[in-house]
mmCIF file of the N, C-alpha and C atoms, coordinates in Angstrom:
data_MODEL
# 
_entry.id   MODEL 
# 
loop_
_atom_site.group_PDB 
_atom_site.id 
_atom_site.type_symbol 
_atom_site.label_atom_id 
_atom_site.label_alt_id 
_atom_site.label_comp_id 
_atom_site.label_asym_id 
_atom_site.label_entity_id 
_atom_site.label_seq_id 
_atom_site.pdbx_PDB_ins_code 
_atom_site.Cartn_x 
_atom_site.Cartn_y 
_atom_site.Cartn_z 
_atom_site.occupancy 
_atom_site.B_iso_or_equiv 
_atom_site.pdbx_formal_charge 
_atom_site.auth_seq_id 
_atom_site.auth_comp_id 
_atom_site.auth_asym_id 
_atom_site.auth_atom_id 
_atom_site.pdbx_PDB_model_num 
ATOM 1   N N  . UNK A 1 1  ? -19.455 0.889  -48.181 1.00 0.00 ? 1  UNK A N  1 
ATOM 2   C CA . UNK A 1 1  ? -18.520 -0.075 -47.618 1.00 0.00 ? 1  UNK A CA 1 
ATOM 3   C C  . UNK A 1 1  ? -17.396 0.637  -46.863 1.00 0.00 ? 1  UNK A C  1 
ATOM 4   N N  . UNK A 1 2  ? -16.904 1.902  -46.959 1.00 0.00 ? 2  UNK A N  1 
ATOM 5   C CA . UNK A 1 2  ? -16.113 2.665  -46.952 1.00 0.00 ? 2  UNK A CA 1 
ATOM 6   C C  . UNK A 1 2  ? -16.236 2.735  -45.491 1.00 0.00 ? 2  UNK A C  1 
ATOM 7   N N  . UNK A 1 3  ? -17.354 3.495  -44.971 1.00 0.00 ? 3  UNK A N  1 
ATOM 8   C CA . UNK A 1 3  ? -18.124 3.999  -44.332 1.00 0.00 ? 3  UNK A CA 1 
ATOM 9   C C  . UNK A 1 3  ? -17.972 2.683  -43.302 1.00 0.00 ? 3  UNK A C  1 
ATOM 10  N N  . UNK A 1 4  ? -18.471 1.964  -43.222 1.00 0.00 ? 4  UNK A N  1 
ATOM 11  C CA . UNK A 1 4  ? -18.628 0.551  -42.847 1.00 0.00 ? 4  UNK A CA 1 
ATOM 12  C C  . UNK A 1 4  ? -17.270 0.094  -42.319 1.00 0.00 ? 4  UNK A C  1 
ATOM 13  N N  . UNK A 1 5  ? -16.368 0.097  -42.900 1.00 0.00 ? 5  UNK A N  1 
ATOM 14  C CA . UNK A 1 5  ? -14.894 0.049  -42.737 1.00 0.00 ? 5  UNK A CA 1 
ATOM 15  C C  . UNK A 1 5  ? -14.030 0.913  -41.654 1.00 0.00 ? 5  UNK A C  1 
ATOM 16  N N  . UNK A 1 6  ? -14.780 2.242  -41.769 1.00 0.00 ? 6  UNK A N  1 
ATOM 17  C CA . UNK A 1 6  ? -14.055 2.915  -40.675 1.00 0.00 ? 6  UNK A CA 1 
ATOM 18  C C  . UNK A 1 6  ? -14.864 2.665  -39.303 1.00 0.00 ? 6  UNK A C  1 
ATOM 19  N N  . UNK A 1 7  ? -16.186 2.480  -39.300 1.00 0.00 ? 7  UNK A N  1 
ATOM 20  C CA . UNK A 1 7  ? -16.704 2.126  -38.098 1.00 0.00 ? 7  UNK A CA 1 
ATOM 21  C C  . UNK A 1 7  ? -16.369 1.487  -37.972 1.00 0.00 ? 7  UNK A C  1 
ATOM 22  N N  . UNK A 1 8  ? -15.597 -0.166 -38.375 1.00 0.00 ? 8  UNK A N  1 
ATOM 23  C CA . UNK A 1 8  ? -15.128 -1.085 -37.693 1.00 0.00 ? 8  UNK A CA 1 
ATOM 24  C C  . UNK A 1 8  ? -14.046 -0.882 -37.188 1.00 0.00 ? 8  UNK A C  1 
ATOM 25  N N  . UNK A 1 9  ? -12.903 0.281  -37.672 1.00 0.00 ? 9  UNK A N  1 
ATOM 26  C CA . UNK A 1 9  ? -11.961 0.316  -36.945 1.00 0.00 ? 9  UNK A CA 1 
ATOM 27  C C  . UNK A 1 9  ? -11.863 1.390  -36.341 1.00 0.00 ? 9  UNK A C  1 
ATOM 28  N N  . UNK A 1 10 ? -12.293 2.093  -36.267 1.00 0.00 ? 10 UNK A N  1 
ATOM 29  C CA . UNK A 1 10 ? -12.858 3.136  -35.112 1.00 0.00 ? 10 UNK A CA 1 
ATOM 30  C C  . UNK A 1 10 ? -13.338 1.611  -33.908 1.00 0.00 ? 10 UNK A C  1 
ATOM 31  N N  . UNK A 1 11 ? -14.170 1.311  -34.258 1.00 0.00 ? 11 UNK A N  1 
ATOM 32  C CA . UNK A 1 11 ? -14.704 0.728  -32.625 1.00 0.00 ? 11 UNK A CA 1 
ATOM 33  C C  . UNK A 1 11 ? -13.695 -0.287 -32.312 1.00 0.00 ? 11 UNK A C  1 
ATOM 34  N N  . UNK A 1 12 ? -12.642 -0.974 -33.159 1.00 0.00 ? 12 UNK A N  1 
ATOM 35  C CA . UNK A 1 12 ? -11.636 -1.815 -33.110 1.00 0.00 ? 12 UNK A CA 1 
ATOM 36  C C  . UNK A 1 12 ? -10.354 -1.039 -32.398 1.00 0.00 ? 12 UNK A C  1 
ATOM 37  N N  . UNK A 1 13 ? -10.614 0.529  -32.783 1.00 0.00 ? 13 UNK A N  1 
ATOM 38  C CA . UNK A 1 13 ? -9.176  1.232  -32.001 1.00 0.00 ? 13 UNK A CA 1 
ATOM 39  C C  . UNK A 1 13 ? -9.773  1.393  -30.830 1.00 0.00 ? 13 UNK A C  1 
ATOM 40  N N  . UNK A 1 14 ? -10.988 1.971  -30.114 1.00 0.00 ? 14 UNK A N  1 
ATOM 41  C CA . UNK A 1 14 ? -11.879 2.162  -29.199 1.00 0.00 ? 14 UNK A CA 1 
ATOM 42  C C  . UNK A 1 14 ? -11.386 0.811  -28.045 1.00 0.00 ? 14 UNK A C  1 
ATOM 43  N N  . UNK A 1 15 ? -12.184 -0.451 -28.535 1.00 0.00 ? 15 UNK A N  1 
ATOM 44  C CA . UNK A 1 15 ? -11.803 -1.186 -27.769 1.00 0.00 ? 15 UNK A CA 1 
ATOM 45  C C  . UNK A 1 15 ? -10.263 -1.545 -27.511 1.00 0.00 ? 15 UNK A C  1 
ATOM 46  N N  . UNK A 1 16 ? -9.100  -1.088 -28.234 1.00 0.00 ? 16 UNK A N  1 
ATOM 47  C CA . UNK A 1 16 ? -7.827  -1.803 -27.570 1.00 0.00 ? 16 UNK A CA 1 
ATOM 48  C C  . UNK A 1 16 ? -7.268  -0.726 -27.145 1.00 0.00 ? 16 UNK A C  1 
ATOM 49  N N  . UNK A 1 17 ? -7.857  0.769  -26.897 1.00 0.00 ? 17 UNK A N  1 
ATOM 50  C CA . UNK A 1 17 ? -7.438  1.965  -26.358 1.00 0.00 ? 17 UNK A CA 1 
ATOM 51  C C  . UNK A 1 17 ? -7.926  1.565  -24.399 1.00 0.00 ? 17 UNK A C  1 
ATOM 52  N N  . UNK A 1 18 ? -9.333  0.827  -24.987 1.00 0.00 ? 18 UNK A N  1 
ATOM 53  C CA . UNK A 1 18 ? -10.202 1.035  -23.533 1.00 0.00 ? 18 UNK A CA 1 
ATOM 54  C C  . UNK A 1 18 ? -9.353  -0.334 -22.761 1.00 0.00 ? 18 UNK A C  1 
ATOM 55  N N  . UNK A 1 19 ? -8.896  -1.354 -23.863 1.00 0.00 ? 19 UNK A N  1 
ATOM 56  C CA . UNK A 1 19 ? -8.492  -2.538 -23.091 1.00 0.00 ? 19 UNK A CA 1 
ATOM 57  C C  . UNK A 1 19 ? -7.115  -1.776 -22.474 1.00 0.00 ? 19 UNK A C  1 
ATOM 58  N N  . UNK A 1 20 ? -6.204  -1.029 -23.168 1.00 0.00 ? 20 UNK A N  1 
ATOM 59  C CA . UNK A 1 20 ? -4.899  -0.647 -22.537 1.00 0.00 ? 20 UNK A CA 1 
ATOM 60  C C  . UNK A 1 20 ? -5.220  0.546  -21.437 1.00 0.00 ? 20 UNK A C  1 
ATOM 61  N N  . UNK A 1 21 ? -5.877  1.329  -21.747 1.00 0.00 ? 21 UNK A N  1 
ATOM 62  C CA . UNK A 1 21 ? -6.268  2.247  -20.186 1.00 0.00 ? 21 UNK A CA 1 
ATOM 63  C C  . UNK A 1 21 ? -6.468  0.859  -19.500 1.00 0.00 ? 21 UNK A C  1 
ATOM 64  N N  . UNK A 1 22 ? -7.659  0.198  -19.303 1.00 0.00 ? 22 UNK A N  1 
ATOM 65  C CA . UNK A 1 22 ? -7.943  -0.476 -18.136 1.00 0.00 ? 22 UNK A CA 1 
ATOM 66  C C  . UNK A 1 22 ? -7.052  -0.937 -17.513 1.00 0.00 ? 22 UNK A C  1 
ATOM 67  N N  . UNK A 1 23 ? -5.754  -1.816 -18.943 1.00 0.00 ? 23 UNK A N  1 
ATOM 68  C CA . UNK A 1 23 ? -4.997  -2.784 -18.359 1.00 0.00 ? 23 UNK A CA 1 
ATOM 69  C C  . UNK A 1 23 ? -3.589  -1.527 -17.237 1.00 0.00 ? 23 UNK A C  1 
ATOM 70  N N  . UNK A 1 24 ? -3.560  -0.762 -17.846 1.00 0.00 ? 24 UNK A N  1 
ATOM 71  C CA . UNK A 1 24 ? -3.072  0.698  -17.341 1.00 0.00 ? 24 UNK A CA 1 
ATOM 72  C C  . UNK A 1 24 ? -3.431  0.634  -15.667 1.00 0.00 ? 24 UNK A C  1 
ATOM 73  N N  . UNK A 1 25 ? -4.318  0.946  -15.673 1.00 0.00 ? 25 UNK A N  1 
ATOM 74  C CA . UNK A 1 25 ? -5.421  0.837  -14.076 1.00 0.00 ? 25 UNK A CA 1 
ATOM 75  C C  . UNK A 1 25 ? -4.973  -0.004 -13.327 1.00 0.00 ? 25 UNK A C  1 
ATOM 76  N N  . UNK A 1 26 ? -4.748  -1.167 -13.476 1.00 0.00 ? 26 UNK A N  1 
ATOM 77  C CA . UNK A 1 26 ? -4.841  -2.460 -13.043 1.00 0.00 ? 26 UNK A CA 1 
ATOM 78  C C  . UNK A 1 26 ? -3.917  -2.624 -12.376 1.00 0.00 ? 26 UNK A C  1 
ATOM 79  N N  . UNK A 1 27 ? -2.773  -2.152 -13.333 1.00 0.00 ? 27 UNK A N  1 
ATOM 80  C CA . UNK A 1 27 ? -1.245  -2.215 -12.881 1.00 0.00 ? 27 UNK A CA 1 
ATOM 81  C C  . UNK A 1 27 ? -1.130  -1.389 -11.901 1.00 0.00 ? 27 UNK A C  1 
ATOM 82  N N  . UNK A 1 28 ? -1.479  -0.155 -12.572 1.00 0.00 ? 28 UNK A N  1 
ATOM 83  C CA . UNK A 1 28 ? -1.202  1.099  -11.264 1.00 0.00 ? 28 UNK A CA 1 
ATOM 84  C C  . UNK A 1 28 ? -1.889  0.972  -9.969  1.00 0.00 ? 28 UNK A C  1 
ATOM 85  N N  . UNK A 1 29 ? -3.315  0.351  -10.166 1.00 0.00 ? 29 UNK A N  1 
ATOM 86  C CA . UNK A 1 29 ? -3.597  -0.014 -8.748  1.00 0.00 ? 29 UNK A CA 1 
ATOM 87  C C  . UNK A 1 29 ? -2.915  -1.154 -7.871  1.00 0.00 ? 29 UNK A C  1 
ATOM 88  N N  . UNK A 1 30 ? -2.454  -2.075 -8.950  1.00 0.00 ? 30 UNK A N  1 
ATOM 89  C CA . UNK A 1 30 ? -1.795  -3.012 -8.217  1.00 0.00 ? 30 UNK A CA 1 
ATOM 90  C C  . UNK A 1 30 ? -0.399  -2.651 -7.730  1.00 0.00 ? 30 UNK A C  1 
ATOM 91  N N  . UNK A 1 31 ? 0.236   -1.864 -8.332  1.00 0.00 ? 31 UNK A N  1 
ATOM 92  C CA . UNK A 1 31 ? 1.477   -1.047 -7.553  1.00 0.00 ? 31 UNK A CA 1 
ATOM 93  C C  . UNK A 1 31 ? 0.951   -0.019 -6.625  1.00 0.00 ? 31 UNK A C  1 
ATOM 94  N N  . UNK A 1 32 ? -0.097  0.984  -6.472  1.00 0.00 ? 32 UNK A N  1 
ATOM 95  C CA . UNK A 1 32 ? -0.485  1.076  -5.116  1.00 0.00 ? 32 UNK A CA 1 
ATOM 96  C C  . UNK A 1 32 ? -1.031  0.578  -3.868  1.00 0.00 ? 32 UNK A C  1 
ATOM 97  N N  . UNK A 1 33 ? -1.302  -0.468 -4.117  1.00 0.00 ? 33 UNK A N  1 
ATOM 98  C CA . UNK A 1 33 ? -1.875  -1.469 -3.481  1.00 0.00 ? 33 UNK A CA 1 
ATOM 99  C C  . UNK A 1 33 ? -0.589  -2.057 -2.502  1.00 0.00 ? 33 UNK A C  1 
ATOM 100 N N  . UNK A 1 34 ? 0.469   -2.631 -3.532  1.00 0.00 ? 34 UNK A N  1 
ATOM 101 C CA . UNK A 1 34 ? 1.599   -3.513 -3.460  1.00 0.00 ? 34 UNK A CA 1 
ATOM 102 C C  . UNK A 1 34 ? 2.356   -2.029 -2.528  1.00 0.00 ? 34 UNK A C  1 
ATOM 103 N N  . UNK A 1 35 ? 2.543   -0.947 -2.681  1.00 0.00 ? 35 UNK A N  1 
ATOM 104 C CA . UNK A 1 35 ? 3.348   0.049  -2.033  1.00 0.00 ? 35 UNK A CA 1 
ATOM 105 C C  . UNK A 1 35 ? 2.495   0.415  -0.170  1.00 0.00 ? 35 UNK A C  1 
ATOM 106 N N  . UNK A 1 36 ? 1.184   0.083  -0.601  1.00 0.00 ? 36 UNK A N  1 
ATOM 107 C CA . UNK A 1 36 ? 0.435   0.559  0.699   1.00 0.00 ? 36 UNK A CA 1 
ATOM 108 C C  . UNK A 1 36 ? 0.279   -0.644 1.820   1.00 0.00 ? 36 UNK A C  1 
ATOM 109 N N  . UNK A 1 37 ? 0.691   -2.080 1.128   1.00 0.00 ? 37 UNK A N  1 
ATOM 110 C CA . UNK A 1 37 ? 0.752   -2.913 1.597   1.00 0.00 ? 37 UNK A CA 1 
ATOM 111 C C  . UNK A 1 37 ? 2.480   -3.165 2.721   1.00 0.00 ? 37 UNK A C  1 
ATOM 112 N N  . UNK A 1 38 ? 3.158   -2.305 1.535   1.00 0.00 ? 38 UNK A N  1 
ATOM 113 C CA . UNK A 1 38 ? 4.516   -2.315 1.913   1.00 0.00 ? 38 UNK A CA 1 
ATOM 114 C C  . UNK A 1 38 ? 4.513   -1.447 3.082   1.00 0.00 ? 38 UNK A C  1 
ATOM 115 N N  . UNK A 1 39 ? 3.995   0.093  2.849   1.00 0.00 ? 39 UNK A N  1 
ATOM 116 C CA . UNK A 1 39 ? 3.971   0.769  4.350   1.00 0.00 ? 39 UNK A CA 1 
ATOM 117 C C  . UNK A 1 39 ? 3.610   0.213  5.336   1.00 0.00 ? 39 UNK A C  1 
ATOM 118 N N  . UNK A 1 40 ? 2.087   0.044  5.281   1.00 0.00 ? 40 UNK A N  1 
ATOM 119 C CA . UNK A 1 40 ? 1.314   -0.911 6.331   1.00 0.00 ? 40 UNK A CA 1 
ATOM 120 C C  . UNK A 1 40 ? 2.502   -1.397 7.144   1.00 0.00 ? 40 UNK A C  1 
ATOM 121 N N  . UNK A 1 41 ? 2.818   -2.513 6.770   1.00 0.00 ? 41 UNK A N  1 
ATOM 122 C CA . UNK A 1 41 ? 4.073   -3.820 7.124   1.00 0.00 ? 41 UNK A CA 1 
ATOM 123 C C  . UNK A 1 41 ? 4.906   -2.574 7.795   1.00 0.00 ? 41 UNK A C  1 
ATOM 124 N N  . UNK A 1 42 ? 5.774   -1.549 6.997   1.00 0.00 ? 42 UNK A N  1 
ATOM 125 C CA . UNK A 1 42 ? 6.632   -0.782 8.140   1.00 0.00 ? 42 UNK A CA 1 
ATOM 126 C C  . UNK A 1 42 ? 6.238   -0.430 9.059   1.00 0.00 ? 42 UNK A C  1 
ATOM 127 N N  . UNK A 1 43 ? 5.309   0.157  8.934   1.00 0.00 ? 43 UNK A N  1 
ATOM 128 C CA . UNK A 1 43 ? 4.230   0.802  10.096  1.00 0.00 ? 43 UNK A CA 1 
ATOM 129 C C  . UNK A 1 43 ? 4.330   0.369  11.258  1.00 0.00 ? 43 UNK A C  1 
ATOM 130 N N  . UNK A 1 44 ? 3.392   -0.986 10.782  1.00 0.00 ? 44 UNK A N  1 
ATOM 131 C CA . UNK A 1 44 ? 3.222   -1.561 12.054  1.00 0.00 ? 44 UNK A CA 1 
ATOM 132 C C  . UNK A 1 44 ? 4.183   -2.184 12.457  1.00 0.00 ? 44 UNK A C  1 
ATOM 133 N N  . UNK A 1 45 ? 5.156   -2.644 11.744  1.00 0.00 ? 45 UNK A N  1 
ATOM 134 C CA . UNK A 1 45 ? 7.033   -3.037 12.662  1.00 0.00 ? 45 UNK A CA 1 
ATOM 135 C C  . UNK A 1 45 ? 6.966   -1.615 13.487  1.00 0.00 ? 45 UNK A C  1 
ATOM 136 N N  . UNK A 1 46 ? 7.145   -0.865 12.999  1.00 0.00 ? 46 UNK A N  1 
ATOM 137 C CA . UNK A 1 46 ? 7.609   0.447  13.854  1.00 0.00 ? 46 UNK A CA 1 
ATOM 138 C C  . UNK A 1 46 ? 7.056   0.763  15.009  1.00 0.00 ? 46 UNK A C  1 
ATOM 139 N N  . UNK A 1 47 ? 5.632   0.304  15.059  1.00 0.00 ? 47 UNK A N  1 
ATOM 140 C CA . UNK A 1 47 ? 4.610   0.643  16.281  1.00 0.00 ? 47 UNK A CA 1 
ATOM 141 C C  . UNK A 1 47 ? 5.027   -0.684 17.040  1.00 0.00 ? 47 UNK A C  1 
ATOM 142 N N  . UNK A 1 48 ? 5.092   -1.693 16.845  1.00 0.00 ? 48 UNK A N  1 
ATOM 143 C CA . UNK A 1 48 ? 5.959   -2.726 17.761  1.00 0.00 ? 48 UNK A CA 1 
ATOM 144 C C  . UNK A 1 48 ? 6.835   -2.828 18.041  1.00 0.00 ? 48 UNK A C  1 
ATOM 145 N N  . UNK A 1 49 ? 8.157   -1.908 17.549  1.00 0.00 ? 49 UNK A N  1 
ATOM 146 C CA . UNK A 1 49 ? 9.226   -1.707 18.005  1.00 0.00 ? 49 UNK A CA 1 
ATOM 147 C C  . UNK A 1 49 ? 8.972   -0.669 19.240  1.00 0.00 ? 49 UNK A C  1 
ATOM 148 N N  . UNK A 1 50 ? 8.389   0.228  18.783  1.00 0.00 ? 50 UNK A N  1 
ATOM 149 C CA . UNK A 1 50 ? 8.561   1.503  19.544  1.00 0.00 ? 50 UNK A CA 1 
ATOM 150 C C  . UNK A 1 50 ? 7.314   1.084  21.041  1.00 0.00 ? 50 UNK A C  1 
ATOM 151 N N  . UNK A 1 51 ? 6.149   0.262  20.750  1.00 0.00 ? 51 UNK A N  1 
ATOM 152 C CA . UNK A 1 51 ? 5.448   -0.269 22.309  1.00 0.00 ? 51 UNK A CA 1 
ATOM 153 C C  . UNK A 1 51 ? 6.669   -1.013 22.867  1.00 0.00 ? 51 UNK A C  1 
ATOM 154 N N  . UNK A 1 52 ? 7.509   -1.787 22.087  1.00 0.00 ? 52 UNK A N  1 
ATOM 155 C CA . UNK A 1 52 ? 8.404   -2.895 23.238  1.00 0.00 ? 52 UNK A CA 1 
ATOM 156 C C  . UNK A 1 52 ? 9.267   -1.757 23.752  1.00 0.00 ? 52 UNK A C  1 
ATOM 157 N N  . UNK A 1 53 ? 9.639   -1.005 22.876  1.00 0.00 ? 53 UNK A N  1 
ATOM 158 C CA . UNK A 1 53 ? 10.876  0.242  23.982  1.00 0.00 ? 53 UNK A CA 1 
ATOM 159 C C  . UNK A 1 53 ? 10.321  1.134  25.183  1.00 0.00 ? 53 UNK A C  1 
ATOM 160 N N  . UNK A 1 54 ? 8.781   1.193  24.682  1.00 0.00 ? 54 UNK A N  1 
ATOM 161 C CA . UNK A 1 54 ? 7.797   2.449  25.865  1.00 0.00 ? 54 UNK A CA 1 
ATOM 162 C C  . UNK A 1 54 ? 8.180   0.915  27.018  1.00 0.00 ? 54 UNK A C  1 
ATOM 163 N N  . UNK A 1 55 ? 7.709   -0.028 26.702  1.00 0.00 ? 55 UNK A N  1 
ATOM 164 C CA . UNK A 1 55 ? 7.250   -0.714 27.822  1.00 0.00 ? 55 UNK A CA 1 
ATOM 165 C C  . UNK A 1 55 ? 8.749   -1.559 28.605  1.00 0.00 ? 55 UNK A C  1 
ATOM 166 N N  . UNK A 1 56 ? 9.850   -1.403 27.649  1.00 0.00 ? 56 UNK A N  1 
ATOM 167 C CA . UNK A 1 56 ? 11.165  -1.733 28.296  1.00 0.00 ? 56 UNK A CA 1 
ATOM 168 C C  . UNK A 1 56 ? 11.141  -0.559 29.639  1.00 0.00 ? 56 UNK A C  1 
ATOM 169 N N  . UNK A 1 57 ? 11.202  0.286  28.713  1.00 0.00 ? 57 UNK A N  1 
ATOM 170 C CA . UNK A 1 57 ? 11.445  1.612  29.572  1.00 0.00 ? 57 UNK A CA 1 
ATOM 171 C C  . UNK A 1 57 ? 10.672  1.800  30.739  1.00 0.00 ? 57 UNK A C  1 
ATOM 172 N N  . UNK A 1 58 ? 9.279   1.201  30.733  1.00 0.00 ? 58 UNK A N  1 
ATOM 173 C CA . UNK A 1 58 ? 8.665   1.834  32.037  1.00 0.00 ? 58 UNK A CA 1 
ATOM 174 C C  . UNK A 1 58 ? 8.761   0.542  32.914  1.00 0.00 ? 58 UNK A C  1 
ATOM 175 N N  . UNK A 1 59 ? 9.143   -0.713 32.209  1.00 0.00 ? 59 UNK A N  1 
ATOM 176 C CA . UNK A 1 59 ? 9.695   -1.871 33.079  1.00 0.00 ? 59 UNK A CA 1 
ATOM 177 C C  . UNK A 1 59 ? 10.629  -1.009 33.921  1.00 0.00 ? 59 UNK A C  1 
ATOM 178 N N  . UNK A 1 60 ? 12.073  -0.624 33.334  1.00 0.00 ? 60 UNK A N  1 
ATOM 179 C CA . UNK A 1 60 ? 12.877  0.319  33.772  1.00 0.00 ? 60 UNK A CA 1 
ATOM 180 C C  . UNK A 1 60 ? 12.747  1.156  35.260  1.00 0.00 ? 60 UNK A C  1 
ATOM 181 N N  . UNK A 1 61 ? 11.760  1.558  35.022  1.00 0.00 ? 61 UNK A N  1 
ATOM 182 C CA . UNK A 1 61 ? 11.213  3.075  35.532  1.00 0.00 ? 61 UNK A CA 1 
ATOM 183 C C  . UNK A 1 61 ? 10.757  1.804  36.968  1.00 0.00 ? 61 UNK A C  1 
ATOM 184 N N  . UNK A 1 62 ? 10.126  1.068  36.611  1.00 0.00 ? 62 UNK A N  1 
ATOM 185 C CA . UNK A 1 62 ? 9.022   0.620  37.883  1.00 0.00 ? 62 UNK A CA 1 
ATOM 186 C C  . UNK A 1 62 ? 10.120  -0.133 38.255  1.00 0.00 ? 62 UNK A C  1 
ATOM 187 N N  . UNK A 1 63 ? 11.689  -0.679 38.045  1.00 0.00 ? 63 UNK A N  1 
ATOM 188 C CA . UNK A 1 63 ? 12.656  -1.503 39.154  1.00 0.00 ? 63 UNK A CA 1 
ATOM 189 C C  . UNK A 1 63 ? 13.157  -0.336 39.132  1.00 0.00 ? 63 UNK A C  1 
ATOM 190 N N  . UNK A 1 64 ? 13.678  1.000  38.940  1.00 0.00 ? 64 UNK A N  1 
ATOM 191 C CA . UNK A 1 64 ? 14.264  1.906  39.769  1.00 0.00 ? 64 UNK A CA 1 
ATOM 192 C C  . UNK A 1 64 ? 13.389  2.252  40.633  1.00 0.00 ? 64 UNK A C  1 
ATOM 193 N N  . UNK A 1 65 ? 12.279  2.877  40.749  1.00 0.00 ? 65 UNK A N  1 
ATOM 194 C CA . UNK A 1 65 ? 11.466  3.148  41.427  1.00 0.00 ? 65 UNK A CA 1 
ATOM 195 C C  . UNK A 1 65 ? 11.522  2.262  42.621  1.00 0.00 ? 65 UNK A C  1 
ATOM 196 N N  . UNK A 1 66 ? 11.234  0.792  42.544  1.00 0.00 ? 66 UNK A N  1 
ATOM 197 C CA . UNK A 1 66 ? 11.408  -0.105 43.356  1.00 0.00 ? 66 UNK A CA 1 
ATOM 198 C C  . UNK A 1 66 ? 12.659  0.121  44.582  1.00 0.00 ? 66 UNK A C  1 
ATOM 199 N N  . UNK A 1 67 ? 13.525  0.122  43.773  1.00 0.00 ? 67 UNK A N  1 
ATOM 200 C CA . UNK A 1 67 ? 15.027  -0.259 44.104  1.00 0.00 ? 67 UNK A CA 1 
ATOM 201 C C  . UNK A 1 67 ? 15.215  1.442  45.430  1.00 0.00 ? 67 UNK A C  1 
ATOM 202 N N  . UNK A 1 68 ? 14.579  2.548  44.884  1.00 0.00 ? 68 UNK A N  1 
ATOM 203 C CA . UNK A 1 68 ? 14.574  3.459  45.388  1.00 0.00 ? 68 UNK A CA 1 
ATOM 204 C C  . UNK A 1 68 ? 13.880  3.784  46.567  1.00 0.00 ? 68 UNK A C  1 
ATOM 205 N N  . UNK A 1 69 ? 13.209  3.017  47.071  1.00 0.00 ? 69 UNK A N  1 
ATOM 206 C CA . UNK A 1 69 ? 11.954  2.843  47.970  1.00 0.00 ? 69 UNK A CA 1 
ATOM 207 C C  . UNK A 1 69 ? 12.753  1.992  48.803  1.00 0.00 ? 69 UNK A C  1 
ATOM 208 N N  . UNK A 1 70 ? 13.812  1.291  48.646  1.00 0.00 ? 70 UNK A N  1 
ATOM 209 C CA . UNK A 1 70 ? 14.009  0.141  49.730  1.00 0.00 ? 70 UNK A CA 1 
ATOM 210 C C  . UNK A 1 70 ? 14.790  1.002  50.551  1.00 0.00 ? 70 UNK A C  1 
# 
């Protein structure tokens, strides 16, 4: 019975070791997830900030240019 007893809690510590790693996982992927989601979003603000300034600028460029020609 003894015997019997510790296999049950052996496989009883087993499973709430394996349930807390997993639940472990879960989280941590979901905070990398939630952080890569967050870059992404800067990212691409940043790459739309920085095309509207290339393309202010060569607006820029093409009425001086203009203006210089007359």
């Amino acid at each position: 019975m003894t015997k019997k007893i510790k296999q049950t809690l052996v496989k009883t510590y087993e499973g709430i070791e394996s349930g807390v790693v997993n639940g472990y996982k879960r989280v941590e992927q979901g905070v990398v997830d939630g952080y890569q989601a967050v870059e992404d979003g800067v990212v691409g603000t940043y790459k739309k900030i920085e095309s509207s300034a290339v393309n202010f600028g060569n607006s820029l460029v093409e009425e001086y240019d203009k203006l210089r020609k007359k």
